[in-house]
N, C-alpha and C positions, 0 to 999 in steps of 0.2 A: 278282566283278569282277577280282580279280586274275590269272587265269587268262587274259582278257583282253590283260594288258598284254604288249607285246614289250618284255622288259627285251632289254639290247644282250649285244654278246658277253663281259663282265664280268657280266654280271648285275645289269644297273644301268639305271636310269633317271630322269631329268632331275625336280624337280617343283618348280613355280611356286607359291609360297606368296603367299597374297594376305587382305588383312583385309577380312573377309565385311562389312562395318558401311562403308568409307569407298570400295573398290577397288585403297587403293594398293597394290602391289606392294612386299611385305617383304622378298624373299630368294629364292634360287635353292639347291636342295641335290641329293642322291642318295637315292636308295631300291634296297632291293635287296626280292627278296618278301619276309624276315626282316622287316624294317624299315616295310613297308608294312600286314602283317599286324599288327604290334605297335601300329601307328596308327589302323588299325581298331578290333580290338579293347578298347585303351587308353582312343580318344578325343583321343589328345597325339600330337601329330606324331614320329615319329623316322625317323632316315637315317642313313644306310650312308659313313661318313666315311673316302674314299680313301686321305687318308696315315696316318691308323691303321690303318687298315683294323680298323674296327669298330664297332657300331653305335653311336649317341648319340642318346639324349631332346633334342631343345632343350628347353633352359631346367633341363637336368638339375645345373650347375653354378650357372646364374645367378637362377634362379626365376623368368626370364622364358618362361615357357611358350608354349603354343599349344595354344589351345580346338580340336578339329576342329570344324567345322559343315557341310562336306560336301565332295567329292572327287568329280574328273570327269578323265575322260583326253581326247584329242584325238583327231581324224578318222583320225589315224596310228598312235594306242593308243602311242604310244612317248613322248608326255610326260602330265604330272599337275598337276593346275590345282589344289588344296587352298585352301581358306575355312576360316579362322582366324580368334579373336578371340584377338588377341595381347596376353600382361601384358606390360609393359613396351618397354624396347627388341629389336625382332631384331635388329639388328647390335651384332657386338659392340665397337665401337667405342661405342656409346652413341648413335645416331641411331636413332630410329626405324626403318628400314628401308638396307637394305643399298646401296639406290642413289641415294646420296645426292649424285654427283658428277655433272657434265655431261661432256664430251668436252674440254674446255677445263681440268678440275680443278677447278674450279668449284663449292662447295659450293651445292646447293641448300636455299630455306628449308623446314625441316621440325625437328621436335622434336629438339633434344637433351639425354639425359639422363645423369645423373651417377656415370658408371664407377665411382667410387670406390663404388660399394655394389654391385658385381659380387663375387664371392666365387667363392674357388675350390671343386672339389668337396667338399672337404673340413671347409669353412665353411658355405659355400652353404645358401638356403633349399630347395633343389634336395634337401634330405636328406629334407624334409616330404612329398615326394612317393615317393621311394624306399620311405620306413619306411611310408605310406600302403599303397603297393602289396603289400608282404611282407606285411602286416597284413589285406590282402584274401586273398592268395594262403593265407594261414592259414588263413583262415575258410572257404577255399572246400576245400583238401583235411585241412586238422586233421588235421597230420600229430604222432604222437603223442610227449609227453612236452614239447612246447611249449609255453608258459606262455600263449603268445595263445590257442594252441588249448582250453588250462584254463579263459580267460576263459568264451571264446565257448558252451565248453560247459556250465560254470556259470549265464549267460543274464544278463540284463540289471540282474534287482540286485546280481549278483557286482561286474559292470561299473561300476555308478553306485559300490555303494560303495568300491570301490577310487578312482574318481576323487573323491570325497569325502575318502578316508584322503590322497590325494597334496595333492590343495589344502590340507589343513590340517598336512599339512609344510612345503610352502612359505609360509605364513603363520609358523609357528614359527620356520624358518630366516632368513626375513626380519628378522622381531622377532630374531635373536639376530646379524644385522648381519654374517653369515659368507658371502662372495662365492661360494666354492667349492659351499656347501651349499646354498644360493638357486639357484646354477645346475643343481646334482645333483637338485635335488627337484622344480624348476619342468623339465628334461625327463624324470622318471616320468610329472611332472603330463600333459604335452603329450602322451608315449607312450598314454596311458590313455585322453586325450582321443580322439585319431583311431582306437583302438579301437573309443569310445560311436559318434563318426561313422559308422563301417564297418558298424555294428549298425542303425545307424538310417539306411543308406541315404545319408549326405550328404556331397558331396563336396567337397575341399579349396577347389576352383572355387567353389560356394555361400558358405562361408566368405569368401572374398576380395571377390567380390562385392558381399555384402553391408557390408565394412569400405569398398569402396570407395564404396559410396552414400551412408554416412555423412560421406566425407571432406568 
């Protein structure tokens, strides 16, 4: 498909993000083929961000991501219509969807959600997904002297029992009421975790999911 498209004379093209489940229209962004490819491949939308000029995951900072569920260009191949089931808010203002205003200024009614739990990349749940992807990119070329790579090659009881040994640190550190050490042990725990997942096929998406149907 890509081959297809007529990116302009930047190397760039327009794409219409829209959520596959309701129609409303989330957001307007850039794709260049880097960007487009990575979206494919992925599954998670990303684009080609002008005044950086460099790529970005949405939701790579705020964990508000984007499911793809399918992608169409137009009669003119020069724009991208993308079907998303979006976590959270797309704007980053904390509204649902990016066009939230009338021609008048005019806030229309639609979801608003609570910035204050935006984080930046460096806090961000947005890290879950990063460390997610390394941890695949591990397994897929086991590049040597890497400790994932050690796991993977070890095979699935190396894997259980290391997340076994990490949860009962974090139990320990718990019980001994030390914030630093609760936090140090419960991310091995989590590292070890998305490991098991990686192994067993299940993605971050299933996870979320599934917490969400319980809420």
């Amino acid at each position: 498909m890509i081959d297809k498209i007529k990116f302009d004379e930047r190397g760039l093209v327009p794409a219409v993000i829209q959520d596959y489940k309701t129609g409303q229209v989330l957001m307007l962004a850039y794709m260049n083929a880097e960007s487009l490819s990575k979206t494919v491949t992925t599954g998670k939308t990303w684009f080609y961000s002008r005044s950086r000029e460099k790529l970005w995951m949405k939701g790579e900072e705020s964990g508000h991501i984007q499911e793809v569920k399918e992608i169409s260009y137009d009669c003119d191949e020069d724009t991208l219509l993308i079907l998303v089931e979006q976590t959270g808010p797309a704007c980053h203002t904390g509204h649902l969807s990016c066009f939230y205003r009338n021609l008048d200024g005019e806030e229309k009614d639609q979801p608003i959600f609570d910035t204050s739990k935006i984080y930046d990349a460096k806090e961000g749940p947005g890290i879950l997904y990063e460390l997610y992807d390394v941890i695949m990119d591990r397994r897929e070329k086991m590049p040597e002297g890497a400790y994932t790579t050690y796991l993977f090659d070890k095979g699935i009881d190396k894997i259980l029992k290391k997340v076994g040994e990490e949860n009962a640190e974090v139990i320990i550190a718990s019980k001994n009421r030390v914030k630093s050490e609760v936090v140090y042990e419960t991310s091995d725990l989590i590292y070890h975790l998305l490991v098991l997942l990686v192994e067993q096929g299940v993605e971050l998406s299933d996870i979320f999911a599934e917490l969400r149907s319980r809420r």
